[in-house]
C-alpha positions in Angstrom: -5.4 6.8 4.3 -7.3 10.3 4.2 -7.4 9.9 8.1 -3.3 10.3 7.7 -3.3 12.7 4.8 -5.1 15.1 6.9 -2.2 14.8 9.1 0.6 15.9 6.7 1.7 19.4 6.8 0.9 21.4 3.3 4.8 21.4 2.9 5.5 17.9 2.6 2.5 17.4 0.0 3.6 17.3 -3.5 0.3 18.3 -5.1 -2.6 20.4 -3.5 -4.8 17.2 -3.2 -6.8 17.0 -0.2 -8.2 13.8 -0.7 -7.5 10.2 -2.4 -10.6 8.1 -3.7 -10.5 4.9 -5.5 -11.0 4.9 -9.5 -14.1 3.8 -11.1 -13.5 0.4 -12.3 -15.3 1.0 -15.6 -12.5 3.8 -16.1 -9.2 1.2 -15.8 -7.5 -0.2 -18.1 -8.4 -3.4 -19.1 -4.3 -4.2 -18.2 -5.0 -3.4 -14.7 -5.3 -6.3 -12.1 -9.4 -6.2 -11.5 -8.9 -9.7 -9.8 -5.6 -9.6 -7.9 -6.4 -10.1 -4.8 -7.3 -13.6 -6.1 -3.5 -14.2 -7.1 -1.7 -15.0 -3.4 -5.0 -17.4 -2.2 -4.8 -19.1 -5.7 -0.8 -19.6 -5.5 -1.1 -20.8 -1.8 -4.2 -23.5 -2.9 -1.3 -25.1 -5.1 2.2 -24.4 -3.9 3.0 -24.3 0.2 4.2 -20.9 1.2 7.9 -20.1 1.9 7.5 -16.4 2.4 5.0 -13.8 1.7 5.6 -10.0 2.2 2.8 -7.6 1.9 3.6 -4.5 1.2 1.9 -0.8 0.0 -0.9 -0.7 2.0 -1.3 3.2 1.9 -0.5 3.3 -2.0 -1.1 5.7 -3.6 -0.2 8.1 -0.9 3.0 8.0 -1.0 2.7 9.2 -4.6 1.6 12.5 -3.4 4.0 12.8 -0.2 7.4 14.5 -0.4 9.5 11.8 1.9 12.2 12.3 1.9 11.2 15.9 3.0 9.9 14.4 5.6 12.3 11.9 7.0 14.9 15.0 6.9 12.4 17.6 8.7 10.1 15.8 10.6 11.2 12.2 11.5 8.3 12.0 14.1 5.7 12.3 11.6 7.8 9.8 9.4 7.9 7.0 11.8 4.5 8.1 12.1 3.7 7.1 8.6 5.7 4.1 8.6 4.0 2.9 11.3 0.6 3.3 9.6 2.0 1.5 6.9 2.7 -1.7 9.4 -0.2 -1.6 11.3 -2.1 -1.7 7.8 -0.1 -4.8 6.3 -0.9 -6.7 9.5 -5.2 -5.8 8.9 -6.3 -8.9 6.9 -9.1 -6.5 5.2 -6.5 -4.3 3.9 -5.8 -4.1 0.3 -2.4 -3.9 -0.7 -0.6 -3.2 -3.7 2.3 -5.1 -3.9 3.3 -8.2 -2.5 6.6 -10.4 -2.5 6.3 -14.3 -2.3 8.2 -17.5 -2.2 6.5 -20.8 -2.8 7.6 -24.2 -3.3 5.9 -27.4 -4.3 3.9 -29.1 -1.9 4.6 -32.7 -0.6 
């Protein structure tokens, strides 16, 4: 994620960070999801998958990238960080922040 950062033109920032680390887990909230990569290998131990979509791979950069700056000005560099975005939902060691899942009973 830093790699791509690094990449992105000062313009398109929308803060004067150079760098994005991860949090100190003794600093989150105790509302924050310390064990949610558990949740998707639980659900599938007990239901049979319909669909799963992975998604936000590169969060929280997007939080500090103007984008729509970017798809205007630079579309290169936007399909540039889309594609990151793919190739990182399709690593199994990637973290992602969101996902989107259907399940159903199994038989």
């Amino acid at each position: 994620m830093n790699a791509l950062l690094r990449e992105i033109p000062a313009r398109f920032r929308l803060s004067p960070i150079e760098e994005i680390t991860a949090p100190d887990p003794a600093d989150l909230s105790t509302f924050c999801a310390t064990r949610s990569d558990d949740i998707l290998p639980l659900a599938e131990r007990y239901f049979e998958p319909v669909h799963v979509a992975r998604f936000g791979t590169l969060f929280p950069l997007p939080l500090f990238l103007d984008l729509d700056a970017i798809a205007r000005e630079d579309p290169a560099l936007f399909e540039r960080l889309q594609a990151a975005e793919r190739d990182a939902a399709r690593d199994p060691q990637a973290t992602v922040c969101s996902a989107y899942a259907v399940y159903r009973k199994r038989s």
